[in-house]
C-alpha positions as CSV (number, residue, x, y, z in Angstrom):
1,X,147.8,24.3,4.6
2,X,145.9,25.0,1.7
3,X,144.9,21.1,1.0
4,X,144.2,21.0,4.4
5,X,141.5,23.8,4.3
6,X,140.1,22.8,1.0
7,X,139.5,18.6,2.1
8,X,136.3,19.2,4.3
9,X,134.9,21.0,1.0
10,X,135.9,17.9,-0.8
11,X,134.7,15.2,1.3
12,X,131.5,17.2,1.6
13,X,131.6,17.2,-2.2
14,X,132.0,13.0,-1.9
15,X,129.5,12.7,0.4
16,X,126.8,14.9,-2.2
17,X,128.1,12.7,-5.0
18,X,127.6,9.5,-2.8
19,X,124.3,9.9,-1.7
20,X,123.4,11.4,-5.6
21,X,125.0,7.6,-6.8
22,X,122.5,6.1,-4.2
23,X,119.7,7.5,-5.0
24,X,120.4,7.0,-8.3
25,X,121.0,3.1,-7.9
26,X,118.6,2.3,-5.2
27,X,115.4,4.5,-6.7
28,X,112.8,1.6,-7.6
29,X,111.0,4.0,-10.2
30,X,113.4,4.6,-13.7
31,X,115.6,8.0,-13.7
32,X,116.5,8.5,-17.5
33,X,118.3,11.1,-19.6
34,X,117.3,11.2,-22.6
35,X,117.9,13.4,-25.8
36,X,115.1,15.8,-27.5
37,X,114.1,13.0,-29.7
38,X,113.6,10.8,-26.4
39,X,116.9,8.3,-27.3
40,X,118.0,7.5,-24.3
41,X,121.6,8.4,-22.8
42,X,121.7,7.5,-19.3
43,X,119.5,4.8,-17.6
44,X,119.6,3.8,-14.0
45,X,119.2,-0.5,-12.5
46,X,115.3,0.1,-12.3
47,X,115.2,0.6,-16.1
48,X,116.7,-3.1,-16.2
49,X,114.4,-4.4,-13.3
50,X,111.1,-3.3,-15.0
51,X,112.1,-3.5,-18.8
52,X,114.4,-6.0,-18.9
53,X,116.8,-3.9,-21.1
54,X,120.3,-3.4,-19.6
55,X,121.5,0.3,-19.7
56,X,123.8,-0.3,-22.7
57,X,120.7,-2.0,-24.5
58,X,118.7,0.9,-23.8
59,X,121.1,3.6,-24.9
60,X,120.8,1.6,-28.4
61,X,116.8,2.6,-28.1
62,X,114.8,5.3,-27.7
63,X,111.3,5.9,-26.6
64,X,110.0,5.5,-30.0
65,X,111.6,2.0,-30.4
66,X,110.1,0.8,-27.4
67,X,106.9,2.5,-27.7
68,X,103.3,0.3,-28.1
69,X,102.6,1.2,-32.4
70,X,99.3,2.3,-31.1
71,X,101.1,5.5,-29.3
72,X,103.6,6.0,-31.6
73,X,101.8,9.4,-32.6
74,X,101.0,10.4,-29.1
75,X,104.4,10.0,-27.8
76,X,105.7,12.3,-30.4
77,X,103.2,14.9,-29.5
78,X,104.3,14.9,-26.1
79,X,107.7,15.2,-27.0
80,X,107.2,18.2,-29.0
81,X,105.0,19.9,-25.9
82,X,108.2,18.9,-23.6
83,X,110.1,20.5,-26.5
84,X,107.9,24.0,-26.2
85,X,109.3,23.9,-22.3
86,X,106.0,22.1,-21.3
87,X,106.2,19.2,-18.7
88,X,105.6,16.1,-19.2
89,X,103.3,14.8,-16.3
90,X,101.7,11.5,-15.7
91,X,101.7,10.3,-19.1
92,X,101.0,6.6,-19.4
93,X,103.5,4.7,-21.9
94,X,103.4,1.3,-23.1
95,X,107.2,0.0,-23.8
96,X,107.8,-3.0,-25.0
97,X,110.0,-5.7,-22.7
98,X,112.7,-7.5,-23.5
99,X,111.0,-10.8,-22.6
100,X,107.9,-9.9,-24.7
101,X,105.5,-7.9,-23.8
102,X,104.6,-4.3,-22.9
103,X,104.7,-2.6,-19.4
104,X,102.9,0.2,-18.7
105,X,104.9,2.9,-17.7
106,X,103.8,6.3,-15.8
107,X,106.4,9.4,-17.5
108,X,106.8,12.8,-16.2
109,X,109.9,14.7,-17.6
110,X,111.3,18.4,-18.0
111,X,113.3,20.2,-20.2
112,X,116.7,21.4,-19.7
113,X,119.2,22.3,-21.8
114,X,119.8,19.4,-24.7
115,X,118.8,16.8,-22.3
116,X,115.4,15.5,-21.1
117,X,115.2,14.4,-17.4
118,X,112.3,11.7,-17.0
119,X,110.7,9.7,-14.1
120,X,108.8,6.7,-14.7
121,X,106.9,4.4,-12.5
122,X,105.9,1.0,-13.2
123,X,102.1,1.2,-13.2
124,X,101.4,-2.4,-14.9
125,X,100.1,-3.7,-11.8
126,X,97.3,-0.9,-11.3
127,X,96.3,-0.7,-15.4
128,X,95.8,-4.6,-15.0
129,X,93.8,-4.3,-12.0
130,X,91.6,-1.9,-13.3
131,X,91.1,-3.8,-16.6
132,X,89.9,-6.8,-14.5
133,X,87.6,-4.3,-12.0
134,X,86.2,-3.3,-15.6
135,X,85.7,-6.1,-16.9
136,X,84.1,-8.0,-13.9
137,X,81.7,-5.2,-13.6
138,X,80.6,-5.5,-17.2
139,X,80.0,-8.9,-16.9
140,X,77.6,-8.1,-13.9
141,X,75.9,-5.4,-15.6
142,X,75.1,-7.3,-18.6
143,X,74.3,-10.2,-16.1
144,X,71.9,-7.6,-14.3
145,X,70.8,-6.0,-18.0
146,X,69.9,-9.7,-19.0
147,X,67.7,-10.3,-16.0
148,X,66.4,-6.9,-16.0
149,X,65.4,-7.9,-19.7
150,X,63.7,-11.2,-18.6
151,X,61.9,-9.6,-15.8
152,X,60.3,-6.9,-18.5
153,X,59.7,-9.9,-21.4
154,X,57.6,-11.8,-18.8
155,X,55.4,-9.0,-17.1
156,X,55.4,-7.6,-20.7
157,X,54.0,-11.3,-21.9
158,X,51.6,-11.4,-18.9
159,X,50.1,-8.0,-19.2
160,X,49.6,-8.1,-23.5
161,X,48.5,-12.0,-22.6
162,X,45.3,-10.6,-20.1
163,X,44.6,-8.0,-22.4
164,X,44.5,-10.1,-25.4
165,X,42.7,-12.6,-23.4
166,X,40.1,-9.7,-22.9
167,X,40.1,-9.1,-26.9
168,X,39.1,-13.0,-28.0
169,X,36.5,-13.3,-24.7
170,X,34.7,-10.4,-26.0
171,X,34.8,-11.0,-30.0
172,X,34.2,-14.9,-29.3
173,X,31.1,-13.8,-27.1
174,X,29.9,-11.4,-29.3
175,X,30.4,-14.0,-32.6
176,X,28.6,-16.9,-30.3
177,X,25.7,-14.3,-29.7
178,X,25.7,-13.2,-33.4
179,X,25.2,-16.8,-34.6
180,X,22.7,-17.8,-32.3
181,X,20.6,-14.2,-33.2
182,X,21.1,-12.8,-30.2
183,X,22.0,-8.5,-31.0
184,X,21.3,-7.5,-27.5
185,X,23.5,-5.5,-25.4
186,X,26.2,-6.2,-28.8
187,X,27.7,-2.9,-28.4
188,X,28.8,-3.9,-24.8
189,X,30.9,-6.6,-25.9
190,X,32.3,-4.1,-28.8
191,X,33.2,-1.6,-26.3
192,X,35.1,-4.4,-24.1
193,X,37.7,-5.5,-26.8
194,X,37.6,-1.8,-28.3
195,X,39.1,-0.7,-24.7
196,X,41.3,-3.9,-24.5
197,X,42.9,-3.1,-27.9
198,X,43.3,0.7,-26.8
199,X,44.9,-0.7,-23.9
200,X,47.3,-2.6,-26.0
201,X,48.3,0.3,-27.9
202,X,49.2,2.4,-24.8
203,X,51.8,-0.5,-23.4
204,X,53.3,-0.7,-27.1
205,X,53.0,3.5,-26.8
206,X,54.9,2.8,-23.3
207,X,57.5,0.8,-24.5
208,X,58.2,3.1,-27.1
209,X,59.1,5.9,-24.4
210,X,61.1,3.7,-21.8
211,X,63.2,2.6,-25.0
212,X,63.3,6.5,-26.2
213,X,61.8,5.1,-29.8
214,X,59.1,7.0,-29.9
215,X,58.4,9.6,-32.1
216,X,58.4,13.4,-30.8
217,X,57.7,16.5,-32.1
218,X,60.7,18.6,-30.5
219,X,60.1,22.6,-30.4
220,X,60.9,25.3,-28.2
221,X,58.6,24.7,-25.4
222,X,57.1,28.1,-23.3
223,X,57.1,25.3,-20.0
224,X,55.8,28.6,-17.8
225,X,52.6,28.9,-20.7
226,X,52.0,25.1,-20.6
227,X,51.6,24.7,-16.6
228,X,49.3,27.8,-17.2
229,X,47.3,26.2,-19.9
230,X,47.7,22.9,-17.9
231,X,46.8,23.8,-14.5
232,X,42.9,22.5,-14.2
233,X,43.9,19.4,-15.7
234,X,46.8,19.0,-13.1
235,X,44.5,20.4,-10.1
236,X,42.2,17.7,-11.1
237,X,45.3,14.8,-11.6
238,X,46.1,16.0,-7.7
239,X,42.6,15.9,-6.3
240,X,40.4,17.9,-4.3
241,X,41.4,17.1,-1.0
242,X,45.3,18.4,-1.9
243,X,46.7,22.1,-2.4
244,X,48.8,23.0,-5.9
245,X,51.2,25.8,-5.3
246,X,52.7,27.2,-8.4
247,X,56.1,28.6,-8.3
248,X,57.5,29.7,-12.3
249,X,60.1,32.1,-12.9
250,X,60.2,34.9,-15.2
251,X,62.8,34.9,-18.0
252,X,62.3,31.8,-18.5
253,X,64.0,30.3,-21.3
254,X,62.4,28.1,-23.9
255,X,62.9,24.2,-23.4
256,X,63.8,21.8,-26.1
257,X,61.5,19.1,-25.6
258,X,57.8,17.7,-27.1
259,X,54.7,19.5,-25.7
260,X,52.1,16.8,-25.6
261,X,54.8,14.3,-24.1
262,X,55.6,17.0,-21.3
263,X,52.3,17.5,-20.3
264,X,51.8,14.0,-20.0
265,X,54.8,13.7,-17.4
266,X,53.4,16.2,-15.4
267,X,49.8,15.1,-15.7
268,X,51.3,11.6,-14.5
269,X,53.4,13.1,-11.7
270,X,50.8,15.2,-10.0
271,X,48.9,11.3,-10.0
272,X,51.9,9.6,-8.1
273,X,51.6,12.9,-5.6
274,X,48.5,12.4,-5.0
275,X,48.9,9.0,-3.7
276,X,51.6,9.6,-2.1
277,X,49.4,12.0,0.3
278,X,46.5,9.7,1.3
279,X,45.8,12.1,4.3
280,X,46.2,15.1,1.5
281,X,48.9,17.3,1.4
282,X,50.4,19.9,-0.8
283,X,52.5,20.0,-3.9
284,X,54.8,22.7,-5.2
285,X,55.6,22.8,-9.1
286,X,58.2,25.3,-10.0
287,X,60.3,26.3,-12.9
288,X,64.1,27.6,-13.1
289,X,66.9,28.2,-15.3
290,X,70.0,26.5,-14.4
291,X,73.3,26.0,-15.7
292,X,75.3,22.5,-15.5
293,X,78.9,21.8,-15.5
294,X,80.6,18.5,-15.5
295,X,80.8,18.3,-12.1
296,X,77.1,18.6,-12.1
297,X,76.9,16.2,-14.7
298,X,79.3,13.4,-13.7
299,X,78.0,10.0,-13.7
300,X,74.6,11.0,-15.3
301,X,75.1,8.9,-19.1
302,X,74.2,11.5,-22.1
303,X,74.0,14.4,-20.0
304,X,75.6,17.1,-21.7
305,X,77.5,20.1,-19.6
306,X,75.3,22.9,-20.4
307,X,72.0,25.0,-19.8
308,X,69.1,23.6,-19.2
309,X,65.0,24.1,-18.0
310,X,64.5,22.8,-14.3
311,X,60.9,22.0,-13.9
312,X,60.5,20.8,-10.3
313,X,57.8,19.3,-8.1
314,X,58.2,18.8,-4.6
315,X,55.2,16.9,-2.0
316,X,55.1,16.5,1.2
317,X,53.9,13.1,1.3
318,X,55.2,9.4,2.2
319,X,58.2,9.7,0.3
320,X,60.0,6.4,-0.4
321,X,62.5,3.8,1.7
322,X,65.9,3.4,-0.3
323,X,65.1,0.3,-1.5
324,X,62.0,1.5,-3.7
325,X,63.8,4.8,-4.6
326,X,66.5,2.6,-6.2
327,X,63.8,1.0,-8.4
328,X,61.7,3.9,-9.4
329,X,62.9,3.9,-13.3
330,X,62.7,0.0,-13.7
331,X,59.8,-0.6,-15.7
332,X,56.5,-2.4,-14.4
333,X,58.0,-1.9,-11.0
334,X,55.2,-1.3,-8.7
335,X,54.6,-1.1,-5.2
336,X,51.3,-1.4,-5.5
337,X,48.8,-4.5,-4.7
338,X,48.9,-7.4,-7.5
339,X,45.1,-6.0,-8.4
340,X,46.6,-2.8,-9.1
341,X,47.0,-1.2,-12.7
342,X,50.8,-1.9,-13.4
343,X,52.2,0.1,-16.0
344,X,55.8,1.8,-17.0
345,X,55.2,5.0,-14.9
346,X,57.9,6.6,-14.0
347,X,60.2,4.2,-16.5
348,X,58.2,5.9,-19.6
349,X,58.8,9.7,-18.4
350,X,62.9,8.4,-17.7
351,X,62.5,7.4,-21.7
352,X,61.2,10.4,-22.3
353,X,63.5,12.9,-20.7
354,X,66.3,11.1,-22.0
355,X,65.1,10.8,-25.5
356,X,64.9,15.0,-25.8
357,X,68.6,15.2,-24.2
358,X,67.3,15.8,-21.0
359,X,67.8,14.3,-17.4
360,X,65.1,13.1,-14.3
361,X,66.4,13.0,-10.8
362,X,64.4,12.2,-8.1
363,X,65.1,12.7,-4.2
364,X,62.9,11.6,-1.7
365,X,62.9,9.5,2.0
366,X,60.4,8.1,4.4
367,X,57.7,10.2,6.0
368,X,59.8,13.4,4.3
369,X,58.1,13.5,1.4
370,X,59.4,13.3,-2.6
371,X,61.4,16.0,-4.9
372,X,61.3,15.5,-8.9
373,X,63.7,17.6,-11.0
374,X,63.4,17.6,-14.6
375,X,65.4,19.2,-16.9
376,X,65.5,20.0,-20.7
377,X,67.7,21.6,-22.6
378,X,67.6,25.4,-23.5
379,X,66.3,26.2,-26.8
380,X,68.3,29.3,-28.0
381,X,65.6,29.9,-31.2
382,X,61.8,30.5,-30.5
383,X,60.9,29.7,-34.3
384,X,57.7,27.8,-33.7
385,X,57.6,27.6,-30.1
386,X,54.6,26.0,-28.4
């Protein structure tokens, strides 16, 4: 009687230890036991199906044995942490095939008693995929970088070409005039290759800034003070037939940046507002103190986490398609006619954010007008602010 009453418990204890066997066999990820040190004890089939290693081989090795050199160290401080009682999750491990070669290998493990417990998932496929992603896309990028360095070489080649053109017109004229005794009207032709030759500075100036080479005098900046100081020369920049509103936040806290440089970028941002509003229109400048985290600052290269000075100006003008606003920063990029002056704009204020540790986002669409954000870092000191 009593075997009779205790086989369903038995069977029911076959069954659990059946299904444990299958899972155990069938389970196309490794299940491992392993020792503190990480030599293995038990392996099950997938160990041999990814690795190559049968389980007797594998009980020989350890973690360490089969480890990439180049994680030795990092494997052992993950052991210790599973050692402290902390898991083990995710951790991608490079072991070494029987064939040759390594396959990556996704662990996560716990801690129990004198054993470690450890799942890993063959994740060569995906690290291999994602190499090649990587390195087709910095092929393209230098691709794109290369042509986006011919592009500036040839409009930088045209533009010094005109105004050096300009330079030997004028002195050859004036030299012409000079050896026939002619001094009329000589000034004039001074004036004309004086200008060209000023004009030749401010592209090199230009280039300087869109390849943040330039030198700046960085100070703690009072940016509420300087749109104070600044604000007839940036009513004129806008012109009469637009409205300025000003919009600046007490406690503001000093900016890291270089005065003369910042009041250029605003000087030459109220410009591009005025003609974006050919009908008029108004702009808002404002100021802010903001904090950014990383989520704030993902994807934005050498923008630090942090606090920073928000300087914003906001129109109500054309705004810009898609197309343009993706091109805004590229330097001599212009939509205006071939006549038109064509300079580095908006590529030269990107150089110069960028260049104090700051950042330049721009927003805008279609008939809804265009929002500039700028910001510079906080400058804990005022010693010598401007």
């Amino acid at each position: 009687m009593l075997t009779e009453d205790v086989q369903p418990f038995v069977k029911e204890g076959d069954t659990a230890l059946s299904e444990h066997d299958r899972v155990w066999t069938l389970v196309p990820d490794i299940l491992a036991i392993a020792s503190h040190e990480g030599c293995f004890r038990r392996v099950n089939p997938a160990f041999s199906d990814i690795l190559g290693w049968t389980e007797k081989e594998a009980t020989r090795n350890s973690l360490q044995t089969l480890a990439h050199p180049e994680q030795e160290e990092t494997l052992v401080g993950q052991l210790e942490n599973l050692g402290r009682g902390l898991p083990m999750q995710g951790f991608e491990l490079r072991l070494r095939h029987k064939a040759g070669g390594y396959r990556w290998i996704s662990w996560s493990a716990t801690h129990k008693g004198d054993c470690l417990y450890l799942v890993g998932r063959d994740v060569t496929w995906e690290k291999e995929a994602a190499a090649a992603k990587h390195s087709v896309q910095g092929a393209l990028y230098q691709a794109q970088k290369m042509e986006a360095l011919g592009q500036l070489a040839g409009r930088v080649s045209h533009d010094i070409n005109n105004l050096l053109t300009s330079i030997v017109f004028g002195l050859d004229l004036l030299n012409r005039r000079l050896a026939s005794g002619r001094v009329q009207e000589l000034d004039q032709l001074i004036e004309v290759a004086l200008t060209s030759a000023q004009r030749a500075t401010d592209r090199t100036q230009q280039l300087l800034a869109f390849a943040r080479k330039q030198p700046l005098d960085i100070r703690p900046v009072d940016v509420n003070q300087l749109i104070s100081q600044l604000l007839p020369e940036l009513e004129q920049s806008l012109g009469t037939q637009n409205r300025l509103s000003v919009d600046t936040m007490d406690g503001l806290w000093l900016a890291s940046s270089d005065r003369l440089h910042l009041e250029n970028t605003l000087i030459q941002l109220m410009t591009n507002a005025r003609e974006a509003m050919p009908e008029g229109g108004c702009v808002t400048l404002s100021t802010g103190n903001v904090h950014l985290d990383a989520a704030a600052t993902e994807g934005c290269i050498g923008l630090e986490s942090g606090d920073y000075v928000q300087v914003t100006l906001k129109d109500n003008g054309i705004g810009m398609p898609q197309a343009v606003l993706e091109r805004v920063f590229d330097p001599f990029f212009t939509t205006k006619p071939a006549s038109g002056d064509v300079g580095l704009g908006l590529s030269m204020i990107y150089g110069f954010v960028r260049q104090v540790r700051g950042h330049v986002r721009i927003d805008s669409e279609l008939g809804r007008g265009t929002l500039v954000r700028l910001y510079f870092p906080r400058c804990n000191g005022n010693e010598g602010a401007q």
